[in-house]
KOLPANU-251312 format. One record per residue (C-alpha): residue in three letters; x, y, z. Coordinates in pm, whole numbers, plus 50000, padded with zeros to 5 digits. Layout:
N
<pt "ala",<X,Y,Z>>
...
// end
This chain:
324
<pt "unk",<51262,49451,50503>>
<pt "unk",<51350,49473,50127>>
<pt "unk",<51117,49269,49863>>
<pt "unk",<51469,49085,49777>>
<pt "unk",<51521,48954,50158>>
<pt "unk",<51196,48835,50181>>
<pt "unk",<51126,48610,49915>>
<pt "unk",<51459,48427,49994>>
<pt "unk",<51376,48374,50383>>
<pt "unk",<50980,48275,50244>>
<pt "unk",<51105,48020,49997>>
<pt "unk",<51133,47725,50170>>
<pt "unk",<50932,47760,50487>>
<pt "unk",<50728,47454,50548>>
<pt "unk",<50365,47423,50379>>
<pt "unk",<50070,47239,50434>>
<pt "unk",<49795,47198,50184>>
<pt "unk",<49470,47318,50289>>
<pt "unk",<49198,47362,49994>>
<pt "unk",<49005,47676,50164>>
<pt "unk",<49333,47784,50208>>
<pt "unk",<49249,48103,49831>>
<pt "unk",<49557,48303,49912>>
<pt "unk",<49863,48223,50126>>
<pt "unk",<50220,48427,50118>>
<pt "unk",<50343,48165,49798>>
<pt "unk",<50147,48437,49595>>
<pt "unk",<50305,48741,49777>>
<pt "unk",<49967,48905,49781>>
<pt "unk",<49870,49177,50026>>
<pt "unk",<49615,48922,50250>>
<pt "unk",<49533,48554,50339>>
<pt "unk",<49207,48471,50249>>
<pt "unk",<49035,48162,50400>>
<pt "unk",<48755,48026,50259>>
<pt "unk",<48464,47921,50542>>
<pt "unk",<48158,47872,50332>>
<pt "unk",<48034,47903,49979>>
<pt "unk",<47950,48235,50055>>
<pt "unk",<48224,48392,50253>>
<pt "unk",<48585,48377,50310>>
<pt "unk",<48792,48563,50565>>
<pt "unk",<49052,48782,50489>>
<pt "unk",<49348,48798,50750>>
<pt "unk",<49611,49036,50749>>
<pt "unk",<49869,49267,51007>>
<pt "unk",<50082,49559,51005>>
<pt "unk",<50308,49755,51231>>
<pt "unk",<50583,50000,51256>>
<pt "unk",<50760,50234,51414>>
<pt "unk",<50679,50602,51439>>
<pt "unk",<50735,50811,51128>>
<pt "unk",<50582,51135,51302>>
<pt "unk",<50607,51278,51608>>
<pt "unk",<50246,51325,51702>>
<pt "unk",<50125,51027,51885>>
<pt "unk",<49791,51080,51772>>
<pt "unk",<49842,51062,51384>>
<pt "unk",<50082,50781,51433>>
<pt "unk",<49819,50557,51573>>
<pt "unk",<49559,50679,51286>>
<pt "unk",<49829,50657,50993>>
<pt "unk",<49958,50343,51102>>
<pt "unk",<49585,50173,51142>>
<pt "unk",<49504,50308,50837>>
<pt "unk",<49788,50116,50682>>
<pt "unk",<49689,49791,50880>>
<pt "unk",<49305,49823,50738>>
<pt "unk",<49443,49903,50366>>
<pt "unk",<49531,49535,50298>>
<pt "unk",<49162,49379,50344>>
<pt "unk",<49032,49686,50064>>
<pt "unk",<49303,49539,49850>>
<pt "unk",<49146,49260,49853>>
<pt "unk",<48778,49357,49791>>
<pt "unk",<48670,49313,50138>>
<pt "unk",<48519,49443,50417>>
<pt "unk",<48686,49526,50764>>
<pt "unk",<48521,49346,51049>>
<pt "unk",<48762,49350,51322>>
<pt "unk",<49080,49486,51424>>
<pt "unk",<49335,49363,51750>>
<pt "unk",<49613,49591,51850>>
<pt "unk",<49970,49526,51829>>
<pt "unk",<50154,49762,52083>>
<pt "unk",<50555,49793,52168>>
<pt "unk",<50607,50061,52431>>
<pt "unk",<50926,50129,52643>>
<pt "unk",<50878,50098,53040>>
<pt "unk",<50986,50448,53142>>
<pt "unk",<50782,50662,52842>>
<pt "unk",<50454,50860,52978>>
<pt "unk",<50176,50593,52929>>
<pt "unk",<49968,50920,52776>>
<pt "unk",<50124,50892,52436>>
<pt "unk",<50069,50552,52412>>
<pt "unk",<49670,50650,52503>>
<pt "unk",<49672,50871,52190>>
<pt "unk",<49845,50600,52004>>
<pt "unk",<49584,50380,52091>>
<pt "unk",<49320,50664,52062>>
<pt "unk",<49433,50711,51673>>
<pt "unk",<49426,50392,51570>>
<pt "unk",<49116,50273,51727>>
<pt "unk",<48906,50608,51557>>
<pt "unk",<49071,50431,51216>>
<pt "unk",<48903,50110,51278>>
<pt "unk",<48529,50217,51384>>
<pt "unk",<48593,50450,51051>>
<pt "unk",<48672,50160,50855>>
<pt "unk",<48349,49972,51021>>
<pt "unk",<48518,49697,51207>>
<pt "unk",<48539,49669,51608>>
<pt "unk",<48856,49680,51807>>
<pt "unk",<48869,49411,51966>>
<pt "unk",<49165,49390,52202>>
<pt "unk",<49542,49311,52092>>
<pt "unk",<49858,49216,52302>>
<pt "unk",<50132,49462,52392>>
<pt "unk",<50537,49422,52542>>
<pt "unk",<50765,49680,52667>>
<pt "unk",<51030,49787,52411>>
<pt "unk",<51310,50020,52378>>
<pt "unk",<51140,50163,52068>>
<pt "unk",<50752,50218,52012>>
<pt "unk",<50592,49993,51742>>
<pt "unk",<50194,50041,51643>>
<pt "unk",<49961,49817,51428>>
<pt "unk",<49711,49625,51405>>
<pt "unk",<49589,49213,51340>>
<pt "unk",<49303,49255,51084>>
<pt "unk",<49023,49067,50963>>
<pt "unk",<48799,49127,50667>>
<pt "unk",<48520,48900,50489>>
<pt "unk",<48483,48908,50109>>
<pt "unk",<48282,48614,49929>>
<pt "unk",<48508,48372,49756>>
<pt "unk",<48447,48434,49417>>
<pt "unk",<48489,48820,49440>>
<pt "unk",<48847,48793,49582>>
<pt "unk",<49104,49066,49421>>
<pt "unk",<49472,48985,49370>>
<pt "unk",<49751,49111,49319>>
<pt "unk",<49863,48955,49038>>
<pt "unk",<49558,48866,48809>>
<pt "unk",<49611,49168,48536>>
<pt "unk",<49499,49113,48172>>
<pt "unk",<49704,49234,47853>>
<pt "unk",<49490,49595,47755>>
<pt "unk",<49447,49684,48158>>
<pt "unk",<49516,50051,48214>>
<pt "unk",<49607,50107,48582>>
<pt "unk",<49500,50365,48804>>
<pt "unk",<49668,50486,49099>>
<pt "unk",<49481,50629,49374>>
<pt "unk",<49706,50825,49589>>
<pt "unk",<49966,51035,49499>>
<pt "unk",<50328,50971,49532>>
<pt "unk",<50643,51077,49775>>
<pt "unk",<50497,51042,50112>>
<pt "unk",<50807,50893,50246>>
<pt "unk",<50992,51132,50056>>
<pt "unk",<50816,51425,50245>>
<pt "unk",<50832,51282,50565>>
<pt "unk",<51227,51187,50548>>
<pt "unk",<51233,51604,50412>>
<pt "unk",<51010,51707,50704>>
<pt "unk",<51242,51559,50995>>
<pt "unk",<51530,51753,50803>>
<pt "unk",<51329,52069,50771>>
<pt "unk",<51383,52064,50380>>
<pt "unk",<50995,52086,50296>>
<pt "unk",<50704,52306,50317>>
<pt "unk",<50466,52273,50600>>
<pt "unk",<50169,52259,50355>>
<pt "unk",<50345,51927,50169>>
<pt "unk",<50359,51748,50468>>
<pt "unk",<50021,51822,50568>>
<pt "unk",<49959,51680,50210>>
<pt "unk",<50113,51372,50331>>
<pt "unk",<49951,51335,50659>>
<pt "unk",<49611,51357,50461>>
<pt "unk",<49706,51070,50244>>
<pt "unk",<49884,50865,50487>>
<pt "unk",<49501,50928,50734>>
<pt "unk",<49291,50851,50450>>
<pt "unk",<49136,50522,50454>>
<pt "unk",<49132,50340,50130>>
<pt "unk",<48790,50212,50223>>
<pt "unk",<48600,50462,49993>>
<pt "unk",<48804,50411,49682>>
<pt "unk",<48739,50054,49770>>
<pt "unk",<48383,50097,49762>>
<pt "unk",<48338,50252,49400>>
<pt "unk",<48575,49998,49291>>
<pt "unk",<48313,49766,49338>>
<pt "unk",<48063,49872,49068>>
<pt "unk",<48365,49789,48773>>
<pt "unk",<48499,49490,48656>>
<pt "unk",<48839,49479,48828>>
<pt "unk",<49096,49241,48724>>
<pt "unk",<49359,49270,48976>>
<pt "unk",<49436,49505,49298>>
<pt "unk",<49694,49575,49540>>
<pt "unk",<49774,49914,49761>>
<pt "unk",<50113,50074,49737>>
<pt "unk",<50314,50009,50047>>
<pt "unk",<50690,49956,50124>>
<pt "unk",<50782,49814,49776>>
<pt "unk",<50701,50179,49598>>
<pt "unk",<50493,50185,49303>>
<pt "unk",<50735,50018,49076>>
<pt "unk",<50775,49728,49319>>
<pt "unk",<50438,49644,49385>>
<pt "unk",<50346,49688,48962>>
<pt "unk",<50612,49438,48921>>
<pt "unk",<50439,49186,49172>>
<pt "unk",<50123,49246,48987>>
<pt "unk",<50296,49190,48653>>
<pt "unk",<50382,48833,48772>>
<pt "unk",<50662,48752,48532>>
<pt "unk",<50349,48694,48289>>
<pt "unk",<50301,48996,48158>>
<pt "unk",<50489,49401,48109>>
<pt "unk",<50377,49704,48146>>
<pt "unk",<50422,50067,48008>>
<pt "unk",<50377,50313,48273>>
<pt "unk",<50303,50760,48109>>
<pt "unk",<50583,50964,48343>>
<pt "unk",<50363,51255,48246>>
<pt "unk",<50062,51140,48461>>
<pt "unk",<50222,50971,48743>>
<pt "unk",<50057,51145,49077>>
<pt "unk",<50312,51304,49325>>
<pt "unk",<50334,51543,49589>>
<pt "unk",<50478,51826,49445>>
<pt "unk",<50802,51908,49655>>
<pt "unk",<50865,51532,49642>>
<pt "unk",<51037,51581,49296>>
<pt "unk",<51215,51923,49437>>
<pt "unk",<51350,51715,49727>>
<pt "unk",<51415,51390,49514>>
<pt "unk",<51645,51635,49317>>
<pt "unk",<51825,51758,49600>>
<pt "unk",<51890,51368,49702>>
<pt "unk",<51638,51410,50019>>
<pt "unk",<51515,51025,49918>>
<pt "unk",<51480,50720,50165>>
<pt "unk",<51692,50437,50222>>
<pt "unk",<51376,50196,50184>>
<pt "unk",<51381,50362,49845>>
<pt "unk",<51714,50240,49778>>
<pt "unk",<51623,49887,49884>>
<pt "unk",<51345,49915,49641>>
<pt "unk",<51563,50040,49342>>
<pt "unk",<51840,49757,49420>>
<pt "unk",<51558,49493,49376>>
<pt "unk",<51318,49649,49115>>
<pt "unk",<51567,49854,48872>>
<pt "unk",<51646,49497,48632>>
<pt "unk",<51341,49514,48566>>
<pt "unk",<51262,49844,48412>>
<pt "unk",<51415,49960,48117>>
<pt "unk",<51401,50369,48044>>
<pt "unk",<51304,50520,47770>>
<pt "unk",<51357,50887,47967>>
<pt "unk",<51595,51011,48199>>
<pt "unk",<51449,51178,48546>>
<pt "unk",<51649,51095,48856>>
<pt "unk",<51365,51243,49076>>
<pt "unk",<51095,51062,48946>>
<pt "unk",<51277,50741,48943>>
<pt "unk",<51288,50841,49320>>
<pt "unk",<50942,50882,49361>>
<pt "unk",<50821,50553,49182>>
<pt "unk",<51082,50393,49403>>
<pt "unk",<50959,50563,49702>>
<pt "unk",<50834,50287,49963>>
<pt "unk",<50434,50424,50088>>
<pt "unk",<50303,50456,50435>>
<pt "unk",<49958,50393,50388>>
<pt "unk",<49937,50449,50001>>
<pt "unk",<49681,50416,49714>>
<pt "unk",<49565,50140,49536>>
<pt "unk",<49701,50061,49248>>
<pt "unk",<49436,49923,49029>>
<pt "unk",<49373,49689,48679>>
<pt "unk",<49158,49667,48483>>
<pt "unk",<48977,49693,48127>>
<pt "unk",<49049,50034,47939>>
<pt "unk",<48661,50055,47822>>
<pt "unk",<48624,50039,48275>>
<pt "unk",<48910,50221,48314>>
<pt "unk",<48812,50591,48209>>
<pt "unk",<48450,50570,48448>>
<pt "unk",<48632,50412,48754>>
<pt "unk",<48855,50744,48725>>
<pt "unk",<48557,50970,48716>>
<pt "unk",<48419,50849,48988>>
<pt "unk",<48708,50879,49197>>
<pt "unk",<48770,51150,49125>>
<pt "unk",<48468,51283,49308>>
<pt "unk",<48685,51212,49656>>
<pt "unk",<48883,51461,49794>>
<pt "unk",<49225,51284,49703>>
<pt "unk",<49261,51263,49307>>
<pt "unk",<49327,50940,49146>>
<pt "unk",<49523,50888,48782>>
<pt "unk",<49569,50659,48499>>
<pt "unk",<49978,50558,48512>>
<pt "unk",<50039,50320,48257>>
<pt "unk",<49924,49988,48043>>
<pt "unk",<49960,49626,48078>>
<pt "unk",<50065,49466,47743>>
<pt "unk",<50257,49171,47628>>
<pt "unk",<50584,49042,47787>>
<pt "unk",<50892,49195,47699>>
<pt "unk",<51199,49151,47797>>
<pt "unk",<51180,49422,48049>>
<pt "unk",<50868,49424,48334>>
<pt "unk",<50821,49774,48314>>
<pt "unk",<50861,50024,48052>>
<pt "unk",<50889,50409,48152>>
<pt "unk",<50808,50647,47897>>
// end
């Protein structure tokens, strides 16, 4: 569903005050996080979808590796993990195996134990997990705690959705979607990890809001942002097949919502596309202080999938987001 949908339907939902209660949705952050000592809070989160991909298999592992990517966001650790299965009645019970098989490789990976789940028949096949994470209280990352000076840092390159709308049209290369597959497999558990060692001020991954979406979020109406067009990450045939209007309607959603809030200061239709682009299992998209910055990049970029500085928070302006 579209950022815009949701936080009318969230609104006015009935609340109850509970003061372990460190993140709920009010703050539209990637987790819940529950505080249940002075030491340790738990971090509760779930995700599911339908397939994107026709191999069983890499279904199950992308879309657990989407699942886990919230309770990272959040600084935490993945302890547990409880399928979420929709599977119609008269479909061969072996792809749902290697569904099952994909995901649950994604959550010993991650360090957690599968612990069971709950599945219905369905005309359509849906895959995800319920996940839970522990993170001590006062070393919680949100999504929206950025400070004026933060350079951001994105993690994963761009246009996943992109390549895989191309791929089912047979408009891209075989190597880009392999590309994506990679990203969309690759747990952001390890990125998490060097995170650690820096000072972060705020964290969220890049999911079905695009990049510009989820900035915005983190931007809080409290603060703007200029974001460098010239080192955004992207797959590379994204652009070709943004400028050939192979794009995604959950990019359109995005663009709807976001779009007031960015003001242009160049013209590219294709990148617009691809910062639009809503992420299965993206990067995370990272804040925090510019003398931090420039070693947190090093370091990741000693993993296989390159990470980038995008942009700077500064003072409000009239517009959230500034492309240059």
């Amino acid at each position: 569903m579209g950022p815009g949908a949701l936080s009318d339907i969230l609104r006015d939902l009935p609340k109850k005050e509970d003061k372990n209660l460190i993140v709920g949705y009010e703050s539209s952050d990637d987790a819940a996080v529950y505080k249940i000592s002075e030491d340790k809070a738990i971090i509760q989160t779930l995700d599911f979808f339908t397939t994107m991909i026709n191999d069983p298999y890499l279904y199950g592992q992308i879309a657990a590796t989407n699942a886990l990517s919230d309770v990272y966001a959040m600084g935490g650790e993945v302890i547990s993990a409880l399928n979420i299965v929709a599977f119609p009645e008269n479909m061969d019970l072996e792809i749902l195996h290697q569904i099952l098989k994909g995901g649950a490789e994604k959550v010993h990976e991650a360090g957690g134990v599968l612990a069971g789940g709950h599945s219905i028949h369905d005309a359509t096949p849906k895959y995800g997990l319920s996940v839970t994470g522990v993170v001590h209280p006062d070393k919680i990352l949100q999504n929206n705690n950025c400070k004026v000076g933060d350079l951001l840092i994105v993690t994963k390159p761009l246009g996943v959705s992109i390549i895989n709308t191309a791929h089912m049209v047979k408009e891209c290369s075989e190597e880009a979607f392999a590309q994506s597959v990679k990203q969309m497999t690759t747990l952001n558990k390890y990125s998490a990890q060097m995170m650690k060692d820096f000072n972060v001020n705020s964290c969220t991954d890049i999911t079905g809001f695009g990049f510009l979406g989820h900035l915005v979020e983190m931007l809080d109406g409290k603060y703007s942002a200029e974001v460098y067009t010239k080192d955004i990450p992207y797959i590379e045939e994204a652009y070709k097949c943004a400028n050939e209007f192979v794009i995604t309607a959950g990019g359109q959603l995005n663009r709807t919502f976001v779009e007031p809030n960015v003001e242009y200061q160049v013209k590219d239709f294709a990148l617009e596309e691809i910062m639009y682009d809503p992420q299965t299992s993206g990067g995370l998209l990272i804040s925090l202080p510019e003398n931090e910055a420039h070693g947190l990049l090093e370091k990741l970029n000693t993993l296989e999938i390159k990470s980038a500085i995008v942009g700077k928070v500064i003072e409000k302006q009239e517009k959230a987001v500034i492309v240059k």
